[in-house]
py3Dmol code that shows the C-alpha trace and the ligand (Angstrom):
import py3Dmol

protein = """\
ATOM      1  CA  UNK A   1      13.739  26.960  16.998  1.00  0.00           C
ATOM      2  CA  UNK A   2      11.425  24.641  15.139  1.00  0.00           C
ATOM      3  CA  UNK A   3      11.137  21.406  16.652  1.00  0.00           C
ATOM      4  CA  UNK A   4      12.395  18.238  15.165  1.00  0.00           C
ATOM      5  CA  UNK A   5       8.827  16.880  14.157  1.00  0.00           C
ATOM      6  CA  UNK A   6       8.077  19.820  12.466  1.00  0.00           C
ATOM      7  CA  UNK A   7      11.601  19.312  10.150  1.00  0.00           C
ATOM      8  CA  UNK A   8      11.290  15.514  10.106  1.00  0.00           C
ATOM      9  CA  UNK A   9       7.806  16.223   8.558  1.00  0.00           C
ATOM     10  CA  UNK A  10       9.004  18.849   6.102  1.00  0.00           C
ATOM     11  CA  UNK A  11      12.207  15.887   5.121  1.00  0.00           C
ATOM     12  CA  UNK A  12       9.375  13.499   4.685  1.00  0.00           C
ATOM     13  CA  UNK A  13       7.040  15.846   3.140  1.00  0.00           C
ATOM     14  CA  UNK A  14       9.782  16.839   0.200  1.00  0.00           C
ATOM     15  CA  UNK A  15      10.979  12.766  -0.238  1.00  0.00           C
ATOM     16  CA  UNK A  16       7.945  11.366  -0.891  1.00  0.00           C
ATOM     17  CA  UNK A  17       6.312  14.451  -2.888  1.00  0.00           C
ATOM     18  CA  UNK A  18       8.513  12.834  -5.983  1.00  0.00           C
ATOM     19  CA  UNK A  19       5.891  10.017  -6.214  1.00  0.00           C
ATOM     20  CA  UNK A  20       4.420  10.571  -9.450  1.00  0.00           C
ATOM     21  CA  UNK A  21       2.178   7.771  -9.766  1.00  0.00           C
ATOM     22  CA  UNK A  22      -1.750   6.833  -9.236  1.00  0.00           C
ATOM     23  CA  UNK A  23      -4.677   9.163 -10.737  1.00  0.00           C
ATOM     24  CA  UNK A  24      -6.949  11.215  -9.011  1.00  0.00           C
ATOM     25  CA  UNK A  25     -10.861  10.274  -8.417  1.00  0.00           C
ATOM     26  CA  UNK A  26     -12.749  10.897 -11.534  1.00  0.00           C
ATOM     27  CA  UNK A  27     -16.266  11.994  -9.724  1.00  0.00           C
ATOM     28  CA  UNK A  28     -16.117  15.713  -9.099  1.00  0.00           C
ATOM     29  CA  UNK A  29     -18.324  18.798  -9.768  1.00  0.00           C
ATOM     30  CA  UNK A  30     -16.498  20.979 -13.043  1.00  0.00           C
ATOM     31  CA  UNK A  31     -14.112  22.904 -11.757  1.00  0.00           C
ATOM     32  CA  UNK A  32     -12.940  21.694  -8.756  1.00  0.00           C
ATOM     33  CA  UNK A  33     -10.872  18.846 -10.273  1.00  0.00           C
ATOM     34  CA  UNK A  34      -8.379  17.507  -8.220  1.00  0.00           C
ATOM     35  CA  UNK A  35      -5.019  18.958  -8.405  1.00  0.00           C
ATOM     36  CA  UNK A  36      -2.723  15.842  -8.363  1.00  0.00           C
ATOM     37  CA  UNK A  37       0.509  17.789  -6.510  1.00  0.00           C
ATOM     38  CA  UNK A  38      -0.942  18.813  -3.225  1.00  0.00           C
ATOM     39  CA  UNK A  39       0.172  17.221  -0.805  1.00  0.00           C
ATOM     40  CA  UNK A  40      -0.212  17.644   3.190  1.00  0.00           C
ATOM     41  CA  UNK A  41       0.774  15.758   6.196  1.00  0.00           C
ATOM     42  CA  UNK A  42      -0.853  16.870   9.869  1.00  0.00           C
ATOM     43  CA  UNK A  43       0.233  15.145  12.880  1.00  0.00           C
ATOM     44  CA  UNK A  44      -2.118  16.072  16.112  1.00  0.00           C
ATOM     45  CA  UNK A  45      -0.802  14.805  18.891  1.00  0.00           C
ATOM     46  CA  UNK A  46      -3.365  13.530  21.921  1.00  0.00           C
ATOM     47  CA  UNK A  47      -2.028  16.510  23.788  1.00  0.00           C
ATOM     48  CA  UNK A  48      -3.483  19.423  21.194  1.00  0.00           C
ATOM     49  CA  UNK A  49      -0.085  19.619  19.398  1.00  0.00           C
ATOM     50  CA  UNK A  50      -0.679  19.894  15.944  1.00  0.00           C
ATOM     51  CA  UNK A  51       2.125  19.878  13.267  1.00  0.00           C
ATOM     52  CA  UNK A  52       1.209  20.551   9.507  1.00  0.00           C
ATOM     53  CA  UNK A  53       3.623  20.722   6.156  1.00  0.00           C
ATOM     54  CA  UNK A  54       2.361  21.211   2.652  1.00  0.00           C
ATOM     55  CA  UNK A  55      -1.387  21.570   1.829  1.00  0.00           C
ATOM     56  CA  UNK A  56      -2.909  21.370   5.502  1.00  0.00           C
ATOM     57  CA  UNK A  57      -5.886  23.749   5.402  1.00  0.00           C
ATOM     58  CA  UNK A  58      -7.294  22.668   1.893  1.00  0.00           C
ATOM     59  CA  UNK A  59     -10.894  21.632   2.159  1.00  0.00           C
ATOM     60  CA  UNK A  60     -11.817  18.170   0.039  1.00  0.00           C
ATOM     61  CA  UNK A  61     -14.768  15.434   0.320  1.00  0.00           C
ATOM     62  CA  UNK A  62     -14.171  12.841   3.661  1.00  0.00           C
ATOM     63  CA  UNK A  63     -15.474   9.953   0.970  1.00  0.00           C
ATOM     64  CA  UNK A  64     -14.936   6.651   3.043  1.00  0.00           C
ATOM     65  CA  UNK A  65     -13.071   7.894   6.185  1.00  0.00           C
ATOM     66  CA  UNK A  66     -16.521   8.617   7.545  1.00  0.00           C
ATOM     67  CA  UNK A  67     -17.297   5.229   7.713  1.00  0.00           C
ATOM     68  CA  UNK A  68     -15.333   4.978  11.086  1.00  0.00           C
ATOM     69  CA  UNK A  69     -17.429   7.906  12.520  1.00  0.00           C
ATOM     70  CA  UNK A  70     -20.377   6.990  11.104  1.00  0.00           C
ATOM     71  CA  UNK A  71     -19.977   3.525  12.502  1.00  0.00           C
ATOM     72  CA  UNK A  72     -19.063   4.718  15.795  1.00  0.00           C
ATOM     73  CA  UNK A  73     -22.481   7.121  16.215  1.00  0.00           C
ATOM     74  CA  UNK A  74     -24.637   3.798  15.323  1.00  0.00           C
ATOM     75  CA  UNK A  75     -23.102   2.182  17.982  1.00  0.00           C
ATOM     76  CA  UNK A  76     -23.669   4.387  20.248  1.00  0.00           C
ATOM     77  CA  UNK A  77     -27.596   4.782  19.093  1.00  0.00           C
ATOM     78  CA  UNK A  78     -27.387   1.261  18.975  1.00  0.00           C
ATOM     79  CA  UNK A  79     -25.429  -0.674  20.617  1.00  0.00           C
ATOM     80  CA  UNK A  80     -23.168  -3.545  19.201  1.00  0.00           C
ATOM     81  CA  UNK A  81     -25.227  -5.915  19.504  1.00  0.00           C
ATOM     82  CA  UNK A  82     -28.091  -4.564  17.318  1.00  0.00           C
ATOM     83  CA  UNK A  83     -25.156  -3.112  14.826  1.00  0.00           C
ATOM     84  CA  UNK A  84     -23.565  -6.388  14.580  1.00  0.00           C
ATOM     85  CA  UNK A  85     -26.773  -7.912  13.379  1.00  0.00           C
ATOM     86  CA  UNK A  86     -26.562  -5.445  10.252  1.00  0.00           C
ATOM     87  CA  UNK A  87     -22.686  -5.460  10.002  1.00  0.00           C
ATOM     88  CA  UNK A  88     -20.207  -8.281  10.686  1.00  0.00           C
ATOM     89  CA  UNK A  89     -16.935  -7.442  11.965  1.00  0.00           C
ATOM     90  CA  UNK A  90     -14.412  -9.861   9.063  1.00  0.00           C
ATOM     91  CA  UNK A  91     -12.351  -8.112   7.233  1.00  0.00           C
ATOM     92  CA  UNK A  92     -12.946  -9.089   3.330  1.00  0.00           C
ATOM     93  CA  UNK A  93     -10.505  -8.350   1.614  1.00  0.00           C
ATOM     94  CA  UNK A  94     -12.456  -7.112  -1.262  1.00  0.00           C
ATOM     95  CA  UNK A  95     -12.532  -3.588  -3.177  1.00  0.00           C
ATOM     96  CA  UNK A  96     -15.031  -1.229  -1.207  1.00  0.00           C
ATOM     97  CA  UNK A  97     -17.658  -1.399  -3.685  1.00  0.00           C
ATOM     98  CA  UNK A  98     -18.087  -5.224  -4.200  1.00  0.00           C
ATOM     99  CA  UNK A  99     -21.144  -6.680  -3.591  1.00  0.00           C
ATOM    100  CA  UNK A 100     -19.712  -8.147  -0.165  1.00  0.00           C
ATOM    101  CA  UNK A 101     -22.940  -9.469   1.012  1.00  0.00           C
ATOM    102  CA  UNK A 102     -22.523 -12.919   3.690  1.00  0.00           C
ATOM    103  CA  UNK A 103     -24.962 -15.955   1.277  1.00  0.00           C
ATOM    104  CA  UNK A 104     -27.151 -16.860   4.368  1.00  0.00           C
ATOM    105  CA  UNK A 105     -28.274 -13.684   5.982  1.00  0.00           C
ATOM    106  CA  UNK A 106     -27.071 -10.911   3.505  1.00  0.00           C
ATOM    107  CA  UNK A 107     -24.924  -9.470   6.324  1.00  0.00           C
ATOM    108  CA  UNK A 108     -21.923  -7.094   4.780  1.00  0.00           C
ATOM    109  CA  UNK A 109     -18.639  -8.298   5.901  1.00  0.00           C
ATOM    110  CA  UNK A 110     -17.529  -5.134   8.102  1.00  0.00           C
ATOM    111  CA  UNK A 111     -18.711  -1.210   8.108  1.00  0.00           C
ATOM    112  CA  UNK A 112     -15.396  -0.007   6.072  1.00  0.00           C
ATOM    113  CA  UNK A 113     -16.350  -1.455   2.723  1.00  0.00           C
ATOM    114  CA  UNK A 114     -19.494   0.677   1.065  1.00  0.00           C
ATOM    115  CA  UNK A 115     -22.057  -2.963   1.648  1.00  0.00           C
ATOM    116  CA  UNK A 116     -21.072  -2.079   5.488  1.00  0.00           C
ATOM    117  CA  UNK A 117     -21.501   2.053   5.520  1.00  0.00           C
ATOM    118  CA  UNK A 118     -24.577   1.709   3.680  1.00  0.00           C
ATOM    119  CA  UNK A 119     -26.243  -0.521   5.945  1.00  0.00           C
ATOM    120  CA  UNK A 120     -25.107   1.816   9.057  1.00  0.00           C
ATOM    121  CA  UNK A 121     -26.104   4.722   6.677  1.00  0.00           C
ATOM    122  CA  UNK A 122     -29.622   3.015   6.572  1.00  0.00           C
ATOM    123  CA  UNK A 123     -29.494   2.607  10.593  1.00  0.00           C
ATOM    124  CA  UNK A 124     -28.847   6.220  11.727  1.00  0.00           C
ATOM    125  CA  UNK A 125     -31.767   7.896  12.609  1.00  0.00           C
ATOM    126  CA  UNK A 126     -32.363  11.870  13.264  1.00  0.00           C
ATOM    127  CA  UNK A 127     -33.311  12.935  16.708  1.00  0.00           C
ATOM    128  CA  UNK A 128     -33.241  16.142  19.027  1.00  0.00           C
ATOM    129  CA  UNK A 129     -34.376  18.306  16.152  1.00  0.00           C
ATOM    130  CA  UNK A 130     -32.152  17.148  13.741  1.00  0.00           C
ATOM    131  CA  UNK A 131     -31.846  15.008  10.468  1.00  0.00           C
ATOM    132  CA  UNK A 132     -29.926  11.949  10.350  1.00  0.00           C
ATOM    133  CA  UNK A 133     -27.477  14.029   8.151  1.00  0.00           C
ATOM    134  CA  UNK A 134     -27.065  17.167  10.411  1.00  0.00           C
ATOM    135  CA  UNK A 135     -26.348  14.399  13.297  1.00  0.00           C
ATOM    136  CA  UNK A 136     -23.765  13.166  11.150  1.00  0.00           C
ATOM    137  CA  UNK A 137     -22.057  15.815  10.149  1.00  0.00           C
ATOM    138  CA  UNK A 138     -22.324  16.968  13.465  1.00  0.00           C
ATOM    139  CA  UNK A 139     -20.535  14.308  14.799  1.00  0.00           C
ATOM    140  CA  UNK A 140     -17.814  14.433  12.649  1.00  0.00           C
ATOM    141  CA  UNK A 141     -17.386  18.111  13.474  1.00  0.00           C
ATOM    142  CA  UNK A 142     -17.116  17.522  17.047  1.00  0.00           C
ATOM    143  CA  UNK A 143     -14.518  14.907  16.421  1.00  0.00           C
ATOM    144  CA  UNK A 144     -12.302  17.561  14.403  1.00  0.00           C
ATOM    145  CA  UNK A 145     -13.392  20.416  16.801  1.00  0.00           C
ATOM    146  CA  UNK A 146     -14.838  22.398  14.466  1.00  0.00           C
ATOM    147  CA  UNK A 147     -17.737  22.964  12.747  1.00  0.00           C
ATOM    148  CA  UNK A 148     -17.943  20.617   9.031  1.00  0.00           C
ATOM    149  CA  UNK A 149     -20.014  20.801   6.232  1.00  0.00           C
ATOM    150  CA  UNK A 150     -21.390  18.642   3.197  1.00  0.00           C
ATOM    151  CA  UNK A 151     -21.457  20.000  -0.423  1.00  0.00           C
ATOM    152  CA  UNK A 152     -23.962  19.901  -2.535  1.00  0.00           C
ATOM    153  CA  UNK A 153     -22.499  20.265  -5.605  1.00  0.00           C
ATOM    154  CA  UNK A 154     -20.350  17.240  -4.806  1.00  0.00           C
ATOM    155  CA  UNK A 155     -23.142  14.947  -3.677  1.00  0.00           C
ATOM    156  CA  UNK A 156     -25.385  16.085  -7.150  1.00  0.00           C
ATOM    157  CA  UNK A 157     -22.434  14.492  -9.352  1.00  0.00           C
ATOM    158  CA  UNK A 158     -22.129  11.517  -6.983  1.00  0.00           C
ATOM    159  CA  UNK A 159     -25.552  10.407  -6.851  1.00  0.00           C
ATOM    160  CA  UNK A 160     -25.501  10.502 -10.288  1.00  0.00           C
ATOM    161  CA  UNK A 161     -22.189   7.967 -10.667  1.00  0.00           C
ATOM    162  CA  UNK A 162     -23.720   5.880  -8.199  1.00  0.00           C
ATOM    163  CA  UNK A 163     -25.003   2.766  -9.605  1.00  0.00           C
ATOM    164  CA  UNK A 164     -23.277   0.572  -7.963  1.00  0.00           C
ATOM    165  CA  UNK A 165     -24.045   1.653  -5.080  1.00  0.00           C
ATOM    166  CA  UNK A 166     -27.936   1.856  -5.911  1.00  0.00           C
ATOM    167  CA  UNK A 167     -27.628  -1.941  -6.949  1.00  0.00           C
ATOM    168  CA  UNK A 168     -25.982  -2.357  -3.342  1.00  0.00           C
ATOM    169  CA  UNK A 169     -28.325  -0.498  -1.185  1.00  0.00           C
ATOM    170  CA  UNK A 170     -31.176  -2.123  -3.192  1.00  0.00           C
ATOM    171  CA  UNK A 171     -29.740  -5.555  -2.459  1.00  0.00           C
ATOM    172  CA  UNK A 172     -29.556  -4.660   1.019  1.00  0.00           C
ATOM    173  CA  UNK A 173     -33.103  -3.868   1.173  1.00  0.00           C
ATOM    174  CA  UNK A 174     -34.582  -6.995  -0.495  1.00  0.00           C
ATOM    175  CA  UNK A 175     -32.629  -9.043   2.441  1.00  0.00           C
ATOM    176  CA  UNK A 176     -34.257  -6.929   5.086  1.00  0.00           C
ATOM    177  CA  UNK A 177     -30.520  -5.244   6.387  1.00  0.00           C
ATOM    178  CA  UNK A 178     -31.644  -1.718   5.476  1.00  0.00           C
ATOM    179  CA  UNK A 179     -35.332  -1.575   6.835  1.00  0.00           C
ATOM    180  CA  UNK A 180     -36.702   1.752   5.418  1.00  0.00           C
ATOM    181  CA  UNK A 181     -36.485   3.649   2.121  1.00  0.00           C
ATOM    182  CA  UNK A 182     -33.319   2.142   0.293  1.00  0.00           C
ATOM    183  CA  UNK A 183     -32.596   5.371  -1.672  1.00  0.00           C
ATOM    184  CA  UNK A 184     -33.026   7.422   1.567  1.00  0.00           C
ATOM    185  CA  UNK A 185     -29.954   5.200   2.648  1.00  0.00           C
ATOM    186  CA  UNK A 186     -28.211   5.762  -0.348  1.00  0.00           C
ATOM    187  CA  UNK A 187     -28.480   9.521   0.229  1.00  0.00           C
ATOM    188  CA  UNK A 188     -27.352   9.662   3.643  1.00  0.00           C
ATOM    189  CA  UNK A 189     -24.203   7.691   3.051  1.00  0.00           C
ATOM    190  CA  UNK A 190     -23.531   9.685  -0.331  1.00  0.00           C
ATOM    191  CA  UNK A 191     -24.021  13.073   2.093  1.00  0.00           C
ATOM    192  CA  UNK A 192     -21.347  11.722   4.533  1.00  0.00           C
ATOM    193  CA  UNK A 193     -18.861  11.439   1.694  1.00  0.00           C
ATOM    194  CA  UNK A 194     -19.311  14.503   0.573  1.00  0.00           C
ATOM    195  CA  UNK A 195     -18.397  16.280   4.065  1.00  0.00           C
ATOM    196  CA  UNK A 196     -15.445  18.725   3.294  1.00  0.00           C
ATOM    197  CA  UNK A 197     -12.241  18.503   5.582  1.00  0.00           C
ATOM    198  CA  UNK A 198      -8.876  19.558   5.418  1.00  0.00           C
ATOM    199  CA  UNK A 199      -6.028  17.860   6.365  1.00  0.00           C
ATOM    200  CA  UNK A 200      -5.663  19.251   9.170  1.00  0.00           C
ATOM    201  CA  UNK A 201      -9.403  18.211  10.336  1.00  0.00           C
ATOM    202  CA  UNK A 202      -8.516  14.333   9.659  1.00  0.00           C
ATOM    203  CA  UNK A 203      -5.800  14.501  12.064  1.00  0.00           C
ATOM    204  CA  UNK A 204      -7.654  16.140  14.769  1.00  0.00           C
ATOM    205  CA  UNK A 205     -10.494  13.524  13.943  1.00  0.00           C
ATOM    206  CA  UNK A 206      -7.992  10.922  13.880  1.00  0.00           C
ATOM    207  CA  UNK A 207      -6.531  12.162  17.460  1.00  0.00           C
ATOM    208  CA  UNK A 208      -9.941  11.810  19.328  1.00  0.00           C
ATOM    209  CA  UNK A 209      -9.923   7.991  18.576  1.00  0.00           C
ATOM    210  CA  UNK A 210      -6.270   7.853  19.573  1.00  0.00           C
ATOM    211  CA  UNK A 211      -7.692  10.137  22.919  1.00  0.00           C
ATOM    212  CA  UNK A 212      -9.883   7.324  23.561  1.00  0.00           C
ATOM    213  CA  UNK A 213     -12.979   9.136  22.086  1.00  0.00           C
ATOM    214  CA  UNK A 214     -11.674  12.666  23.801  1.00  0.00           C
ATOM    215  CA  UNK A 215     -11.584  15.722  21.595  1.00  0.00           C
ATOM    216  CA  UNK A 216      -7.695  16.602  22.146  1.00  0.00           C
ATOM    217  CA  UNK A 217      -8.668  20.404  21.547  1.00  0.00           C
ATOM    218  CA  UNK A 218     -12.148  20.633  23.027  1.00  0.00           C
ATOM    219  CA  UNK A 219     -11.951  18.438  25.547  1.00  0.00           C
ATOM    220  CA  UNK A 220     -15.234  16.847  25.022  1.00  0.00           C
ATOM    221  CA  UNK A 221     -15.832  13.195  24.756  1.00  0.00           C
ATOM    222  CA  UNK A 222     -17.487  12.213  21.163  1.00  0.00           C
ATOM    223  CA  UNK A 223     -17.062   8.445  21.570  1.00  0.00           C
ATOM    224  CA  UNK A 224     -17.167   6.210  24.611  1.00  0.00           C
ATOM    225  CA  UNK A 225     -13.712   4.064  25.006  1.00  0.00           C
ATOM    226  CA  UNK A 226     -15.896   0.991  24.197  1.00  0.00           C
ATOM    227  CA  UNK A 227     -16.822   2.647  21.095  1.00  0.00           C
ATOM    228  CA  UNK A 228     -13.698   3.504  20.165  1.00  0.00           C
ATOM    229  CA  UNK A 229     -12.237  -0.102  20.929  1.00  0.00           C
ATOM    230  CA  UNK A 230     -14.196  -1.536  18.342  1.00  0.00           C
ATOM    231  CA  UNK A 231     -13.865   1.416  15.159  1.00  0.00           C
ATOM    232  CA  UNK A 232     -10.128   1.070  15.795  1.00  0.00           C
ATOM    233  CA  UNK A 233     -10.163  -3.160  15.810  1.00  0.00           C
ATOM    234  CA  UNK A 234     -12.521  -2.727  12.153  1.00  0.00           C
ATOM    235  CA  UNK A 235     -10.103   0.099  11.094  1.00  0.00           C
ATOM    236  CA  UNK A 236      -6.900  -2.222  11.696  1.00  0.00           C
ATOM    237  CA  UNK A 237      -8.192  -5.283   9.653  1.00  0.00           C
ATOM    238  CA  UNK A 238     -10.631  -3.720   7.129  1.00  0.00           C
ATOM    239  CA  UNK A 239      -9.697  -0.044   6.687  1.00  0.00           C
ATOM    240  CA  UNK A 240      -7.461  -0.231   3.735  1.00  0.00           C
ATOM    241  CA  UNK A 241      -9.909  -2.429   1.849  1.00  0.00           C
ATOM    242  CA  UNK A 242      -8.187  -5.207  -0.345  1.00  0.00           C
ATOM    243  CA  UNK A 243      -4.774  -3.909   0.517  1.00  0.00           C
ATOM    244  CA  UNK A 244      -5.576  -4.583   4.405  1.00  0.00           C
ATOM    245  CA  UNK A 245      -3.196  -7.253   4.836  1.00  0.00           C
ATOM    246  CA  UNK A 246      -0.321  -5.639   3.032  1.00  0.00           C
ATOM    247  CA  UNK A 247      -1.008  -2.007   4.893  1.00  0.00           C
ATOM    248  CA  UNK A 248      -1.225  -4.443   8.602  1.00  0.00           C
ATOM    249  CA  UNK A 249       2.245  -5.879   7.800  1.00  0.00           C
ATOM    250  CA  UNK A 250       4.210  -2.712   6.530  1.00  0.00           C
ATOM    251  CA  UNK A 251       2.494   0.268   8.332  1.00  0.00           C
ATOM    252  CA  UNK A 252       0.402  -1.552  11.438  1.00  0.00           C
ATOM    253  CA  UNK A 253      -2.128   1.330  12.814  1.00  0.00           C
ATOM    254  CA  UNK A 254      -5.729   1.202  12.281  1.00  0.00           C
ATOM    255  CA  UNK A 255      -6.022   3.501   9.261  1.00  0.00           C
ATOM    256  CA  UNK A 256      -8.925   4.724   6.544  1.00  0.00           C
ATOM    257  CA  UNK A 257      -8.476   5.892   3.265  1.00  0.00           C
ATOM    258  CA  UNK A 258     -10.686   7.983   1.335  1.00  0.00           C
ATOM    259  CA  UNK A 259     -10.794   8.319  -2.679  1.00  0.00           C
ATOM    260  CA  UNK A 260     -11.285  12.467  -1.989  1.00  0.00           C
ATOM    261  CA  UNK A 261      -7.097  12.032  -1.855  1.00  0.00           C
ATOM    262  CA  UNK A 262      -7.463  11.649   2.568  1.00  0.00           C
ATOM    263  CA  UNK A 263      -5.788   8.797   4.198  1.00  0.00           C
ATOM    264  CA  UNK A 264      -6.084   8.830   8.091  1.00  0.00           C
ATOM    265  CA  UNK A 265      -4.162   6.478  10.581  1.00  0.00           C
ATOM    266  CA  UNK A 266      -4.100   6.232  14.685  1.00  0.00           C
ATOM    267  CA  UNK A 267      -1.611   5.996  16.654  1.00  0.00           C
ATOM    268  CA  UNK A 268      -3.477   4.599  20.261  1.00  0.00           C
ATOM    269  CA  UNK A 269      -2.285   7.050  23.241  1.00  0.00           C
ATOM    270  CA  UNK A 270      -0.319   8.733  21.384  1.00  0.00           C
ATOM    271  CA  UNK A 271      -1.678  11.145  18.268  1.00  0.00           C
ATOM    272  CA  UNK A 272      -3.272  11.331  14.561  1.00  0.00           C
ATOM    273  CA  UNK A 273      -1.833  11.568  11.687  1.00  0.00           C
ATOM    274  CA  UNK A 274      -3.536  12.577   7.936  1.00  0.00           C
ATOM    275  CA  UNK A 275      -2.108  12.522   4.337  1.00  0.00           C
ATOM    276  CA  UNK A 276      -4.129  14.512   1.747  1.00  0.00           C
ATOM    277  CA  UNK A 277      -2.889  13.699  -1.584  1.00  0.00           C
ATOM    278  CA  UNK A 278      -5.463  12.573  -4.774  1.00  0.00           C
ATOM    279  CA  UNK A 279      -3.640  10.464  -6.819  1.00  0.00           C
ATOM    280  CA  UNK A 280      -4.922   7.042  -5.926  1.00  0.00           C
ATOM    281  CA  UNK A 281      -3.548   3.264  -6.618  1.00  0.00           C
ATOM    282  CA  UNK A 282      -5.435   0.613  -8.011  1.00  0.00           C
ATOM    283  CA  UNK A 283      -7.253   0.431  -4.405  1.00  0.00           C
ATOM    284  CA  UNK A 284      -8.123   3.329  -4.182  1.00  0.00           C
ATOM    285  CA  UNK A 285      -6.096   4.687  -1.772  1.00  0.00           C
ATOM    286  CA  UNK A 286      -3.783   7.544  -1.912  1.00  0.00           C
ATOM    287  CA  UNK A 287      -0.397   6.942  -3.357  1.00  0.00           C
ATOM    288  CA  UNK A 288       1.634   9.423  -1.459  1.00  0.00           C
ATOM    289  CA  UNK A 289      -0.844   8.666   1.946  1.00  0.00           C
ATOM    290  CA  UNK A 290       0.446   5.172   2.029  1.00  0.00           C
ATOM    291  CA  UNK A 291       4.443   6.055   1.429  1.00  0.00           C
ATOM    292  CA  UNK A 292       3.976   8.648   3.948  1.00  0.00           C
ATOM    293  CA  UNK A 293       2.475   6.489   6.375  1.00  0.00           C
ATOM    294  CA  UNK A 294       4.773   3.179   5.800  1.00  0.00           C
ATOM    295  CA  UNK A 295       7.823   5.858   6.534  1.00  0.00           C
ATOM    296  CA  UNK A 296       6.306   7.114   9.304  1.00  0.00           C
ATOM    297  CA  UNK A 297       5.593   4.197  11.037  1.00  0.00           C
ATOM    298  CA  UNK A 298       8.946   2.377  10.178  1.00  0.00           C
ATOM    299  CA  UNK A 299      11.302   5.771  11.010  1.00  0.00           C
ATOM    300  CA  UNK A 300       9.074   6.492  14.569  1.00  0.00           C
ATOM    301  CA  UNK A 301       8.834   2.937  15.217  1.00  0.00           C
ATOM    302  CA  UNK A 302       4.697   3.081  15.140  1.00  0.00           C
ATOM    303  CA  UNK A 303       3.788  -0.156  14.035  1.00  0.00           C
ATOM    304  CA  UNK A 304       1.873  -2.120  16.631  1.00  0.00           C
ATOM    305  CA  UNK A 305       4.372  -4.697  17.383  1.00  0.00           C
ATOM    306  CA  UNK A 306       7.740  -2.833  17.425  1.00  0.00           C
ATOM    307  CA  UNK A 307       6.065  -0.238  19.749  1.00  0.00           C
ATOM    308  CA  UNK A 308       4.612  -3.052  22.145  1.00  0.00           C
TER     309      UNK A 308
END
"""
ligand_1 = """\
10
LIG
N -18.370 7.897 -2.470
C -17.452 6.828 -2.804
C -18.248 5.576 -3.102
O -19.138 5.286 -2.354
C -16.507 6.621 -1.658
C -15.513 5.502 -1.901
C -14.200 5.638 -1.170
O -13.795 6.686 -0.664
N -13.455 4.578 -1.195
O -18.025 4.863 -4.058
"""
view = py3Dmol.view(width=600, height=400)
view.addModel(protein, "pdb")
view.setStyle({"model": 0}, {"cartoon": {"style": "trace"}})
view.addModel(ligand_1, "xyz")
view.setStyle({"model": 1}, {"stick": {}})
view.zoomTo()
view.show()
């Protein structure tokens, strides 16, 4: 018999695939546009459960939900007090790519908006044998439980849309936030984006923070509870960008979107949950993501206060 999450997320799967609106990101190597009707919901429970519906095994770029992880592995290089001096911990309020840069010390406002990822970008360092990159990519793979990859062909187009994000990087370099090569910065964080997960990955990724850190699959522990703590407090304020406040009242979990069509949310102690579906809003985020996740969290009772 199939259990009743795996119907309630085929009932919520076929109610919400009738949202027509938003357009898919415009950045993406010929051929592999984005096709604007998949649609996928994975729930991975802290347990190893994992229930999927629609387009679950579908590989696309991460784009900004690596900025949790990414955030999480400088910390624990780090430590917070080093990161903090690079990254405050406000939420903004502003689109991810404004120039979000504090008017005394040049410090971006928190590590979710692209100001913040670059200058953690900038921070990570390679070690053990490996490149900044591979210990990237690496992490995120250990947080979904398998092993990831970043395409090429998605970063070349990228790089080459990128100006804002030059200007940023650059900006952070003249105020001394990213301390080496600027465009070496640039690169990493443009590499990160272009990691390709499924669905299915995000909520597995999205279970280890809600495991406190603990691969629900593997068992192994990517991110100290400490760690955790903090991406999920950034995620919760400053995850959804300029629709934070909004996406706090009506859905409450610490959540990331991603302009690849991903939108990822936490659900503390209990499991993950990922939307992949391109066509975006005005934000940026994913149209369908955020319906799925507001009905989610309002039908299981997930936001944070109702569930305390
Ligand atoms: N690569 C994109 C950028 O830096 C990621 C943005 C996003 O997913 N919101 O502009």
């Amino acid at each position: 018999m199939e259990s009743p999450i795996q119907q309630y997320l085929e009932e919520l799967l076929a109610e919400v695939q009738d949202l027509g609106s938003g357009a898919p990101y415009n950045v993406h190597p010929a051929g592999r546009e984005p096709r604007p009707g998949d649609f996928g919901i994975c729930l991975a429970t802290v347990d190893g459960r994992v229930y999927s519906v629609g387009v679950a095994d579908q590989e696309f770029s991460i784009q900004s939900i690596s900025k949790p992880f990414s955030y999480g592995l400088a910390l624990a290089d780090y430590g917070f007090e080093a990161v903090d001096e690079k990254v405050d911990v406000e939420p903004s309020g502003d689109p991810f790519n404004q120039i979000s840069l504090a008017q005394d010390t040049g410090r971006p406002a928190n590590s979710m908006v692209n100001a913040g990822a670059l200058a953690v970008a900038g921070m990570i360092r390679g070690g053990g044998g490996k490149s900044a990159v591979r210990r990237i990519v690496d992490t995120y793979s250990r947080s979904a439980g398998r092993k990831l990859s970043s395409s090429r062909s998605v970063f070349d187009v990228e790089i080459r849309q990128s100006d804002r994000n030059h200007a940023l990087t650059y900006l952070l370099s003249s105020v001394g936030i990213i301390e080496n090569d600027p465009t070496r910065a640039l690169e990493v964080y443009l590499r990160q984006c272009a990691v390709q997960v499924s669905c299915r990955d995000l909520a597995l990724m999205a279970a280890t923070l809600a495991n406190g850190g603990s691969q629900p699959l593997t068992g192994e522990q990517v991110f100290e509870i400490d760690v955790v703590e903090r991406v999920l407090s950034v995620m919760m304020t400053s995850g959804m960008y300029d629709d934070a406040g909004a996406w706090v009242s009506s859905v409450g979990m610490p959540a990331k979107s991603g302009v690849g069509g991903g939108t990822l949310a936490v659900l503390p102690g209990q499991a993950g949950l990922a939307v992949f579906s391109p066509p975006l809003d005005g934000h940026g985020n994913s149209v369908r993501g955020l319906e799925t996740c507001r009905r989610l969290s309002t039908d299981m009772e997930m936001h944070f206060v109702r569930s305390a």
